[in-house]
C-alpha positions as CSV (number, residue, x, y, z in Angstrom):
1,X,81.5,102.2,110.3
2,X,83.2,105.6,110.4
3,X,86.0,107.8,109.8
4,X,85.7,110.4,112.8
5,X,85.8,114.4,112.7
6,X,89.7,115.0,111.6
7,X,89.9,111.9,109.4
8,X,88.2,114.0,106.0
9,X,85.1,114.6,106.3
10,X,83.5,117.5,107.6
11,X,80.7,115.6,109.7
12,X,81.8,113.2,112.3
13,X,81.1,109.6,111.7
14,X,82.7,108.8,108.4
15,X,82.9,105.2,106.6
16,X,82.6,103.1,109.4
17,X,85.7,101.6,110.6
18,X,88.6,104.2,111.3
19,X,88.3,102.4,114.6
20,X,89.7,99.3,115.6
21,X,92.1,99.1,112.7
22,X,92.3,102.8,114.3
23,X,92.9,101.0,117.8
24,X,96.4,99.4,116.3
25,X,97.7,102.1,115.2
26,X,96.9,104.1,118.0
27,X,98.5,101.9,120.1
28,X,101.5,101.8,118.2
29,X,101.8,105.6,118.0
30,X,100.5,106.0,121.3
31,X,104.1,103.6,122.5
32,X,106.2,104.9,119.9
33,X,105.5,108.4,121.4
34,X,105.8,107.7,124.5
35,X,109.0,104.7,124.9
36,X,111.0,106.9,121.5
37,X,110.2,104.0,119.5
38,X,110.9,105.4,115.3
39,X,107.2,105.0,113.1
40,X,107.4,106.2,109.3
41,X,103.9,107.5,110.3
42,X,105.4,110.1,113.4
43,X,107.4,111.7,110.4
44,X,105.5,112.1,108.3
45,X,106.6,110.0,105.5
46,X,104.9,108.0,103.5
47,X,102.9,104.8,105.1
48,X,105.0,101.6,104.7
49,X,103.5,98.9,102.3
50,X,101.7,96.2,104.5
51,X,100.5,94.2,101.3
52,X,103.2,93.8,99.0
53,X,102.4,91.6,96.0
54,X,99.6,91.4,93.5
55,X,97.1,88.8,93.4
56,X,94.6,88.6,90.2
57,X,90.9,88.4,90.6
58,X,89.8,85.1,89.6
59,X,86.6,86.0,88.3
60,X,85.3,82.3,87.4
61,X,84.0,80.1,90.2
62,X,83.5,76.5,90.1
63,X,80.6,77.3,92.5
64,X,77.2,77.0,91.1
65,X,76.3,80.0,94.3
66,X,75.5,83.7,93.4
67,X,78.6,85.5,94.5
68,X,77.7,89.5,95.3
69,X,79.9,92.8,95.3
70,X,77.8,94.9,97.8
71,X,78.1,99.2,98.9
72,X,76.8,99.9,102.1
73,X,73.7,102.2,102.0
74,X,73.8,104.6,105.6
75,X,70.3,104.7,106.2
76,X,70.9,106.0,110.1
77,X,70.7,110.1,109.2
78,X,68.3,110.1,106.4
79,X,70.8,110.7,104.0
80,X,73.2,108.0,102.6
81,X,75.7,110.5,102.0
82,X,75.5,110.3,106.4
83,X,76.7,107.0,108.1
84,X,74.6,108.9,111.2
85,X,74.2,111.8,112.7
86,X,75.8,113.4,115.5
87,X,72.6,111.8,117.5
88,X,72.4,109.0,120.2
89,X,69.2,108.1,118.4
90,X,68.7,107.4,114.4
91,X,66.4,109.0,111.8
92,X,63.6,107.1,109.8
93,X,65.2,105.1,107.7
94,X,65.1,106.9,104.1
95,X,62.4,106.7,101.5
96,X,62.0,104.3,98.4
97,X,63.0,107.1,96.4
98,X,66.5,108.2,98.0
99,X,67.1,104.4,98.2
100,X,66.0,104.3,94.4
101,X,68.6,107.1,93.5
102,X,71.5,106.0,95.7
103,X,71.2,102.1,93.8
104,X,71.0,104.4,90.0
105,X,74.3,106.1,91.3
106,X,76.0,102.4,91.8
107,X,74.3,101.2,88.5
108,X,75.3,104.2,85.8
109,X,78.9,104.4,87.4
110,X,79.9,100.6,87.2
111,X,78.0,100.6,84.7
112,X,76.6,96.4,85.2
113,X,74.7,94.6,87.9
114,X,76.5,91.5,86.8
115,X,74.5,88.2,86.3
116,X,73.4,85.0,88.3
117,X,77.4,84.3,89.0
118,X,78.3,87.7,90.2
119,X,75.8,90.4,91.2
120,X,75.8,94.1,91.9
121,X,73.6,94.8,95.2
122,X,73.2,97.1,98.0
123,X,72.7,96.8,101.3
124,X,70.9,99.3,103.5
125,X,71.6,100.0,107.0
126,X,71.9,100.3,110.5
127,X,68.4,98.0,111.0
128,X,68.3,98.9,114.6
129,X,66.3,98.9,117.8
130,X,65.7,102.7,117.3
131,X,63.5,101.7,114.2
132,X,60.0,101.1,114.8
133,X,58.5,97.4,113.4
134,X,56.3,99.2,110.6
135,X,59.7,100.9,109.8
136,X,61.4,97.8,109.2
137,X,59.2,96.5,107.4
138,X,58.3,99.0,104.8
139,X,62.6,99.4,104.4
140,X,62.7,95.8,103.7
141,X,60.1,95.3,101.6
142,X,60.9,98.9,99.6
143,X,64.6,97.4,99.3
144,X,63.3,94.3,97.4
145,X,61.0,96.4,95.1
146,X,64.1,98.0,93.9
147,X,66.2,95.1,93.8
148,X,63.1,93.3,91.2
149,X,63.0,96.8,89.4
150,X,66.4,97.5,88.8
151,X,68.2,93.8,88.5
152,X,69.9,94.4,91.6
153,X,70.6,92.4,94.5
154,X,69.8,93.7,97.8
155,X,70.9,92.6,101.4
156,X,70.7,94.4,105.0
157,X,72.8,94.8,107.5
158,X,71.6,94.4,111.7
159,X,72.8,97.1,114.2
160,X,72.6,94.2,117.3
161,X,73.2,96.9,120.2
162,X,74.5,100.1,119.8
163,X,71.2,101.8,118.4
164,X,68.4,101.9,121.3
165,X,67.9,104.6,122.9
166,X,63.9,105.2,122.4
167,X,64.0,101.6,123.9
168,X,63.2,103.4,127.3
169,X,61.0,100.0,128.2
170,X,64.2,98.3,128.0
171,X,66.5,101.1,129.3
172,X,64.6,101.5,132.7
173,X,66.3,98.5,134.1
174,X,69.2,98.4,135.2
175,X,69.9,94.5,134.8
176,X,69.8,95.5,130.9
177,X,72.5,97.7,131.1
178,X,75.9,96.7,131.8
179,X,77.7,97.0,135.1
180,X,81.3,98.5,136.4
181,X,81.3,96.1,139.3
182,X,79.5,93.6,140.9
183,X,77.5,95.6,142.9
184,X,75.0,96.6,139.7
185,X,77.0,100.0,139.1
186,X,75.7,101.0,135.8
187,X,77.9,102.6,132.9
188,X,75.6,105.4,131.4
189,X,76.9,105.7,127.9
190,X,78.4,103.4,125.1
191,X,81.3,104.9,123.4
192,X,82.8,104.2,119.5
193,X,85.5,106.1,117.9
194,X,83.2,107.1,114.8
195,X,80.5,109.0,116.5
196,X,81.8,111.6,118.4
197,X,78.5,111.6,121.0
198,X,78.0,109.0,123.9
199,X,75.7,106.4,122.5
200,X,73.1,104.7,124.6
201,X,74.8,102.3,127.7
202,X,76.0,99.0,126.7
203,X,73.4,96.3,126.5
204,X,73.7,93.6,128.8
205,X,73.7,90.5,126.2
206,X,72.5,88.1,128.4
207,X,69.8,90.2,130.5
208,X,66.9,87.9,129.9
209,X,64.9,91.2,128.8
210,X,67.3,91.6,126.3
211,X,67.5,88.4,125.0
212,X,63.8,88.4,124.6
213,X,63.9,91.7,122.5
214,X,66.6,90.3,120.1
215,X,64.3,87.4,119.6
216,X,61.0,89.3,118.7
217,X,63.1,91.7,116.6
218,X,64.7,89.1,114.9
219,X,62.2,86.2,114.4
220,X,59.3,88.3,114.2
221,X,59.8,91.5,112.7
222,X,63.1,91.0,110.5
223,X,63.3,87.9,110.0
224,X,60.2,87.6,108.6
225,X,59.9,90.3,106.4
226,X,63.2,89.1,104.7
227,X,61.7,85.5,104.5
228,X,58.7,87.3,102.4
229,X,61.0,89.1,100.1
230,X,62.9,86.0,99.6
231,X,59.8,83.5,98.7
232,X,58.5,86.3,96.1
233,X,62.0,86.1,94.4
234,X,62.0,82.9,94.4
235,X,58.3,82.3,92.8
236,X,59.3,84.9,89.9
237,X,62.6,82.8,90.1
238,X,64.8,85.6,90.8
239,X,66.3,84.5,94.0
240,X,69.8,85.5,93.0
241,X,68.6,88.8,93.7
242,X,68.9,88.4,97.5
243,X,72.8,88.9,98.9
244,X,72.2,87.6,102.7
245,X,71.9,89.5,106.1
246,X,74.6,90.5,108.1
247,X,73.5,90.1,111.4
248,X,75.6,92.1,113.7
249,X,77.4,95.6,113.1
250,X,81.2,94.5,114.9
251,X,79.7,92.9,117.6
252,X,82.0,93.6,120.4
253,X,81.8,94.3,124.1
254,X,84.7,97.6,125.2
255,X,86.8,97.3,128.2
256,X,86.9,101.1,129.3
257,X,89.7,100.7,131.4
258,X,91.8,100.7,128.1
259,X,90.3,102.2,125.5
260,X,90.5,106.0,126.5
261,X,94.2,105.3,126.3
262,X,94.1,103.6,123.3
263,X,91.7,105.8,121.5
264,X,92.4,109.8,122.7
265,X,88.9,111.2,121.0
266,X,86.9,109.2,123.1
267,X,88.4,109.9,126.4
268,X,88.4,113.6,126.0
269,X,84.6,112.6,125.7
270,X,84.1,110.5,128.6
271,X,86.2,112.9,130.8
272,X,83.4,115.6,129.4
273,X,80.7,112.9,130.2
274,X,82.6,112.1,133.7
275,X,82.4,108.7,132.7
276,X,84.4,106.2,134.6
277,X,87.6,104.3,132.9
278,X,86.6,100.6,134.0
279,X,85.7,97.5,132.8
280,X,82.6,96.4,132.0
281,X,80.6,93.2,131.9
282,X,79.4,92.7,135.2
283,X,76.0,92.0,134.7
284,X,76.6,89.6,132.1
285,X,78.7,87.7,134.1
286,X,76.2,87.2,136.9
287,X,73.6,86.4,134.5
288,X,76.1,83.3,134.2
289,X,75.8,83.0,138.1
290,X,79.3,84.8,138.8
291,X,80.0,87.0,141.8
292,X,82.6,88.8,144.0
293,X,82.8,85.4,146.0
294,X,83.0,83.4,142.4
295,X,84.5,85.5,140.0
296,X,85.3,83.9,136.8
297,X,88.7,82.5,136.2
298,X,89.5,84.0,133.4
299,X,87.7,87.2,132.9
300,X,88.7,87.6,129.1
301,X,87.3,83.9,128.4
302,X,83.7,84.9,130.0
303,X,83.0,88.0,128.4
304,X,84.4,86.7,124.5
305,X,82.1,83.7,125.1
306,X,79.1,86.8,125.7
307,X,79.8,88.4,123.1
308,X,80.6,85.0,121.0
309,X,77.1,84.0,122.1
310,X,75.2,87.2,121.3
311,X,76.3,86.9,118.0
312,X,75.2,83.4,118.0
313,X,71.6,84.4,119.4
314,X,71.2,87.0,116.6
315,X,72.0,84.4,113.8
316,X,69.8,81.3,115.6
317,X,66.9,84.1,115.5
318,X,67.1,85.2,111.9
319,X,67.4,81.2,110.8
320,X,64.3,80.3,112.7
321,X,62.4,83.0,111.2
322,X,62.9,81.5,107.6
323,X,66.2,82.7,106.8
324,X,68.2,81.0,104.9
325,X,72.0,79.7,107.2
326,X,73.8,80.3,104.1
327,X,72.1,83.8,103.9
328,X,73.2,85.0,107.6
329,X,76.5,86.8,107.9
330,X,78.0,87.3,111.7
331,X,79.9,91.0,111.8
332,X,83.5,90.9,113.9
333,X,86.4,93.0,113.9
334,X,89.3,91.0,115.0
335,X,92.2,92.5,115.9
336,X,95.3,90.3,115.0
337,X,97.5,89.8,118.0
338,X,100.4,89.3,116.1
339,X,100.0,92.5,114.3
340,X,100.6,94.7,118.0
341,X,102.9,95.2,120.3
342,X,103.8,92.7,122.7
343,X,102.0,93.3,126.2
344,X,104.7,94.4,128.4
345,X,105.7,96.8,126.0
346,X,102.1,97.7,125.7
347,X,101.9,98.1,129.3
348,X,104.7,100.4,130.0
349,X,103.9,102.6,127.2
350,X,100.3,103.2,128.0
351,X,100.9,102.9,131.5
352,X,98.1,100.3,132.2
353,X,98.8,96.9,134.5
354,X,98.1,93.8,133.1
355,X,97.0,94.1,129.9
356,X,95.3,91.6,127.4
357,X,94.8,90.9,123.9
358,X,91.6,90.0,124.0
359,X,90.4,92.8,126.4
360,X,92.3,95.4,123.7
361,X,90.6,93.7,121.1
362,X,87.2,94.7,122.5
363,X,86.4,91.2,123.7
364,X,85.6,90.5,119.8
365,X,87.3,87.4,119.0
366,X,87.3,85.0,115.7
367,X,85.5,82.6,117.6
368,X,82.2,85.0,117.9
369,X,81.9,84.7,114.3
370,X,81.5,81.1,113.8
371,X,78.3,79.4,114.8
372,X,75.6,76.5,113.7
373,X,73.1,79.2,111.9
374,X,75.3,81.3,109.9
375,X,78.0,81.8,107.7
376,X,81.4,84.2,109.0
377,X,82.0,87.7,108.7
378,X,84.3,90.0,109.3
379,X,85.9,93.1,108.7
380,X,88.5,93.6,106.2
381,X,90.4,96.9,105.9
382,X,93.5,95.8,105.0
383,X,95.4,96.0,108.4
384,X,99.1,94.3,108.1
385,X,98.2,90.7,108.3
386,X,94.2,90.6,108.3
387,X,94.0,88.3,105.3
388,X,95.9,85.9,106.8
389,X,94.6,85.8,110.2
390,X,91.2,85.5,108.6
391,X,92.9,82.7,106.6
392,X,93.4,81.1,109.3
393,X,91.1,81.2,111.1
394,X,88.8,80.0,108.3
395,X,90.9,77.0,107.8
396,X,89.7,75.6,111.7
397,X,86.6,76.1,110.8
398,X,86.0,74.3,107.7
399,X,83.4,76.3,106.3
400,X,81.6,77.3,102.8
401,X,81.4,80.6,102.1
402,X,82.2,83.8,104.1
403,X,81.8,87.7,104.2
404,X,83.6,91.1,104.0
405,X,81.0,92.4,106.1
406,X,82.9,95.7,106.0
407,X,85.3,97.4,105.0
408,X,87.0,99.1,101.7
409,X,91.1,99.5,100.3
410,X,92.2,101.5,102.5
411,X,93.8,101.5,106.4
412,X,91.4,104.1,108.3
413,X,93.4,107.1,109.2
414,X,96.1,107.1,106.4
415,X,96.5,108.2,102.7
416,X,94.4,106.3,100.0
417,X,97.5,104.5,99.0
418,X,98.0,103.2,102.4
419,X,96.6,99.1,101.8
420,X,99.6,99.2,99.1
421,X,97.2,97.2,96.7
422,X,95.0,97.7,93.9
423,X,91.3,97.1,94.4
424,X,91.5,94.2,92.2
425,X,94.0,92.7,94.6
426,X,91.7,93.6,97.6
427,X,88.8,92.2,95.9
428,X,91.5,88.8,95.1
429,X,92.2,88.5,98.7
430,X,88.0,87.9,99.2
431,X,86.9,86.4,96.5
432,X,89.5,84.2,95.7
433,X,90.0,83.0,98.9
434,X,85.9,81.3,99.4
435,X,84.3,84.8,100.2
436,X,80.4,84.9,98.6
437,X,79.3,88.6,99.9
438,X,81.9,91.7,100.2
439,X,80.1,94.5,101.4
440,X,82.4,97.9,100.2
441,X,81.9,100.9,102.4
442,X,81.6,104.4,101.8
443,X,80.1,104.7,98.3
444,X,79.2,108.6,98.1
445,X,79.9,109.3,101.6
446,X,80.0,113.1,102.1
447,X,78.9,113.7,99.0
448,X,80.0,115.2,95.7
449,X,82.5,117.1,97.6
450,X,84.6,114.6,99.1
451,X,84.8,112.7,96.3
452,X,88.0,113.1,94.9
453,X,89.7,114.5,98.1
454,X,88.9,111.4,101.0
455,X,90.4,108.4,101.1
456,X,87.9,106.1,101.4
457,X,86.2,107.7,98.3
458,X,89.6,107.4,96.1
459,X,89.9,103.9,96.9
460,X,86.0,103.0,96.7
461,X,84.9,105.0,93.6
462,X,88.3,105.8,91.2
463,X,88.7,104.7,87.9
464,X,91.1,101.6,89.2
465,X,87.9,100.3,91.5
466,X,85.3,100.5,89.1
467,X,87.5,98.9,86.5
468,X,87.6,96.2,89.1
469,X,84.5,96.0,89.8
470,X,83.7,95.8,85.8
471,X,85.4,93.2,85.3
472,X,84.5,90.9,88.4
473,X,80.6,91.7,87.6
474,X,81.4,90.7,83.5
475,X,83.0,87.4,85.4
476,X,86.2,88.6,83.1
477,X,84.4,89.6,80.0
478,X,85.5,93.1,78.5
């Protein structure tokens, strides 16, 4: 979720996700600078095409299943026009009103909410641990008012971790927070490349404490108030008009040891913080009853089977509570190893020893994003080679149905031409290819200002987009 200070817009969190597509490139600049490699993007030229080709929205499906074109609704700073603030912690999630206006903005610009076969709908978001239970609650059930009121469908998207700070129950103890060795060394702060303030520490996934939180939160406070909206739309047979949940927000767990060098913003801010480059994970690996005398064999394989398994936890929660597997989306930002440099040339250029995909990849891999209670989800800024790897990796998993869970036509960082595609060809590369729910980020992000001079909101709001968006919702219909 974000496009940092310096990437167009004049607070600092933007549209989610300049970051771990952000991560790729940074590496690749970050080598090119330093070993004299030659990058298009170092002189300033303009951005190579990484999806060549044109692919046309099929807008039939021989699917009886709702399929839904969803905006993201930033509910963190009070204002949707704010992914967050520049805050550790979150505002109260906004009123029924501002939620009211910012779903009348989607509906009088595209100008449809579709029908049973392909629905409009908006999902508020981060639901976090920052958020009281009454909180939750009244968001939910306000969200499903306006989706019966207006025709619209309405989802939500889970923040799993990074939002907890007035958690302090949970924060006091240490064995909840992860660890820089195995002596319990806690890591103070959390760190993303979208909010330019140190975020509460790093859960530990597995910390029983923990685990016990995501369970109320999920089957007794979310879970269930989503299983109430769902049952009334069902008994005024309007079911259609719930998308899903995304349950997750990039679950992922950061090796610090790299990502200052991968990622300069953040370790200008951990040198402010005095935090400590190192890897993390610790206490999630002696959860699993590793230790300095029994360290796992492979380090990557333990901590992307935490991670894979928090996911898991969230998802197993939600279902119990009532909701729907085929309504649960998993969140994961995979980073395609075939689309970076190979290690030893990573290694000399960022002057790190051993280096690891999957430890670059912030121990988020495919596999966290499949499980028995939910359906995948991923990110999907159009990176060189994402559709394909998620292609992929949906055809070993045989599957039905799968979600953008974020993302928008355009590679965080560059020009809004950058993806090389029209948003009809974005939208093909989903839709065509088995997704049911893409969730577009950063619909009216910074306001009336930014519209026509950011990226993101070029690509997410022109005249090409909501043409798009027309004529998926009409299911090809002029």
């Amino acid at each position: 979720m974000s496009v940092m200070r310096g990437r167009g817009f004049e607070f600092s969190p933007l549209p989610r996700k300049s970051k771990w597509s952000f991560i790729v490139i940074g590496i690749i600049l970050l080598l090119a600078s330093g070993l004299g490699f030659i990058s298009s993007r170092q002189s300033g030229s303009a951005p190579t095409s990484l999806n060549n080709g044109v692919e046309t929205l099929q807008t039939q499906s021989s699917s009886t299943e709702t399929r839904y074109l969803a905006f993201q609704v930033f509910i963190g700073a009070g204002d949707p026009t704010k992914p967050v603030g520049d805050s550790a912690t979150l505002f109260a999630p906004p009123s029924k009103a501002v939620l009211s206006s910012f779903t009348d903005s989607l509906i009088s610009t595209i100008g449809t909410t579709g029908n049973e076969h392909q629905k409009l709908a908006f999902i508020p978001g981060p639901i976090s641990f920052d958020y009281t239970d009454a909180d939750i609650r009244r968001l939910i059930s306000d969200s499903f008012a306006i989706a019966e009121e207006k025709n619209i469908a309405v989802g939500f998207h889970v923040d799993d971790s990074m939002w907890w700070a007035k958690r302090t129950d949970l924060l006091k103890n240490p064995k909840n927070i992860e660890w820089t060795d195995w002596n319990g060394t806690v890591f103070p702060h959390r760190y993303v490349d979208w909010v330019m303030v140190a975020l509460p520490p790093q859960m530990c996934y597995n910390s029983p404490e923990i685990v016990n939180a995501v369970s109320k939160e999920a089957r007794d406070v979310i879970g269930p108030a989503i299983a109430q909206g769902i049952a009334h739309l069902k008994s005024i047979n309007k079911e259609h008009l719930f998308a899903g949940v995304i349950s997750g927000w990039e679950t992922h767990l950061i090796d610090y040891s790299y990502y200052g060098k991968t990622v300069p913003a953040v370790a200008t801010l951990m040198d402010q913080d005095k935090a400590p480059q190192v890897r993390i994970g610790y206490c999630a690996l002696s959860n699993l009853g590793y230790s300095a005398e029994n360290p796992p064999a492979n380090f990557d394989t333990a901590l992307d089977d935490v991670v894979r398994d928090f996911a898991l936890l969230w998802a197993k929660e939600l279902n119990g509570a009532g909701v729907p597997k085929e309504k649960i989306y998993t969140h994961i930002a995979y980073i395609d190893e075939k689309s970076m440099p190979p290690l030893d040339v990573i290694a000399k250029g960022l002057d790190i020893s051993n280096p690891t995909y999957s430890a670059l990849s912030r121990h988020s891999p495919f596999s966290a994003a499949f499980n028995d209670y939910s359906r995948p989800g991923f990110s999907t800024y159009p990176d060189k080679g994402i559709f394909d790897a998620i292609y992929r990796e949906l055809a070993n998993h045989p599957t039905i149905g799968w979600a953008s869970s974020e993302g928008t036509n355009v590679i965080p960082g560059q020009s809004a031409d950058s993806s090389g595609m029209s948003m009809e060809t974005y939208l093909a590369r989903m839709f065509n290819h088995g997704a049911t729910l893409v969730n577009i980020f950063s619909w009216g992000m910074g306001g009336d200002a930014l519209k026509s001079t950011n990226p993101f909101r070029i690509v997410t709001e022109g005249p090409e987009a909501i043409a798009a968006y027309q004529k998926f919702l009409s299911g090809g219909d002029s």
